[in-house]
N, C-alpha and C positions, 0 to 999 in steps of 0.2 A: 516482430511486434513493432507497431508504428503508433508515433503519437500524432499525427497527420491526418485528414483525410476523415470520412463520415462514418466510418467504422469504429473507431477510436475517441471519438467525439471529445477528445483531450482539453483541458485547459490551457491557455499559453504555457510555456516555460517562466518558472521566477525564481528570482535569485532573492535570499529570505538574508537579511542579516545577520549576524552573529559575533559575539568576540571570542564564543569556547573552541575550545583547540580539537580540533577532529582527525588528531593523527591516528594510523592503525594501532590498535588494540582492542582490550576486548570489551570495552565500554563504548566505542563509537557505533556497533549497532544502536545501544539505545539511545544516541545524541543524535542520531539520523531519527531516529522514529519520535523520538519530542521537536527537532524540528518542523519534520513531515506532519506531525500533530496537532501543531500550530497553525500552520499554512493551511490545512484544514477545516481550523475551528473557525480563520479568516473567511474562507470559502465558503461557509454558512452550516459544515457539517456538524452533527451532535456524535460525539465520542461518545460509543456504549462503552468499548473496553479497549485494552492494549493488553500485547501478550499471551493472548486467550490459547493454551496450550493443551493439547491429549496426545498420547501413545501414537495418532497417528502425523500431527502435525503443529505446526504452530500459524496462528495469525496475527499480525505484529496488531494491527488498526482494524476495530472495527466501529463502523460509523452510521447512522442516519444522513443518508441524502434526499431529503422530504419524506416519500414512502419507502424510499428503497433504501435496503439494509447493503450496507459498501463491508466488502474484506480486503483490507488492502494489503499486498505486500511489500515493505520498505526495503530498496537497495540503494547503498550507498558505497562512495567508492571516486577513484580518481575518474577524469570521464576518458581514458583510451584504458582499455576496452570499455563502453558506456555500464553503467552498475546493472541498467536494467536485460543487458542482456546473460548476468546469471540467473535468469527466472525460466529453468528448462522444462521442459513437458513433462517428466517426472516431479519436480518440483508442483508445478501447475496439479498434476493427481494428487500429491498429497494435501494443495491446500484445497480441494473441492470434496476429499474425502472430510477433513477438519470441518470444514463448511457443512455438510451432510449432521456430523454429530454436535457442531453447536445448534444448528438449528433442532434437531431431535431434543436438545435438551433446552430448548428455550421457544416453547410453543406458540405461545404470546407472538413469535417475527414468524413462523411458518410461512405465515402467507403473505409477507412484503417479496417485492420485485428483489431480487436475489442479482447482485453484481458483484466481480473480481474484480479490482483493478490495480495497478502497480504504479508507486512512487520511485522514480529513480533520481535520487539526489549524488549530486558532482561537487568536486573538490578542486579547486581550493575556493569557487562563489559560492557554495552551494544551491548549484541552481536546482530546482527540481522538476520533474516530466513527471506528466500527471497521463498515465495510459489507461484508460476507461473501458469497461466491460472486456478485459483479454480474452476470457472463455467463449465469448457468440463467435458463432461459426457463418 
C-alpha cells in the first residue's frame, strides 16, 4: 500500500496536535479514531458514523466525501513498523464484507461511489497518511 503516486490519490501527511497521552492500552484505538475524526471533519468530510460494527466486521469511520460514501480504517501505532501496514488482505475482506451489509441495510447510499480508505496515524507527532481508495485494482 502506497500513499504516493495517482493511484493512491492520498492527501499530504499531517501532524494534528494534541496534549492526550496516547500510550498503549485499550483506549488508544479510540483516541486514534477521534483524532483521525477530526482531521476529517477539517478535510470537508461529513461523519455519518463511527464504530459501525456486525458479526462480520467493524468500520472505525464512515464519512461523506461529497458523493462518495468513505470507510475508513484507522491504525495507529509507533511508526517502525508503519501502523498502516497492519491492514492485511484478510483484514481488507472482512471490511468489504462489513461494507456489503451496511450498505444492504442503509439503501438510501446504495448508489453513492463506494471507497475504502485507511488512516494510518504515528506516535509520538501523530502524523497521519491518509491512503485513498485501497481496494481499486
Amino acid at each position: 500500500m502506497s500513499d504516493s503516486g495517482s493511484r493512491s490519490r492520498g492527501r499530504p501527511s499531517q501532524s494534528v496536535p494534541s496534549g492526550e497521552d496516547f500510550s498503549q492500552g485499550s483506549r488508544s484505538g479510540a483516541r486514534y479514531e477521534e483524532v483521525c475524526a477530526e482531521y476529517l471533519r477539517k478535510q470537508g468530510y461529513s461523519i455519518l458514523e463511527r464504530n459501525f460494527s456486525t458479526r462480520l466486521g467493524e468500520i472505525d469511520i464512515i464519512a461523506m466525501d461529497g458523493e462518495d460514501i468513505v470507510f475508513f480504517e484507522v491504525k495507529g501505532g509507533k511508526e517502525d513498523p508503519p501502523p498502516f501496514t497492519r491492514v492485511t488482505p484478510a483484514k481488507l475482506r472482512r471490511i468489504l464484507l462489513t461494507v456489503q451489509h451496511y450498505l444492504h441495510h442503509h439503501p438510501e447510499q446504495r448508489y453513492c461511489h463506494v471507497r475504502v480508505d485507511v488512516l494510518s496515524i504515528t506516535l509520538p507527532d501523530l502524523k497521519i497518511r491518509h491512503f485513498k481508495d485501497v481496494t481499486a485494482h
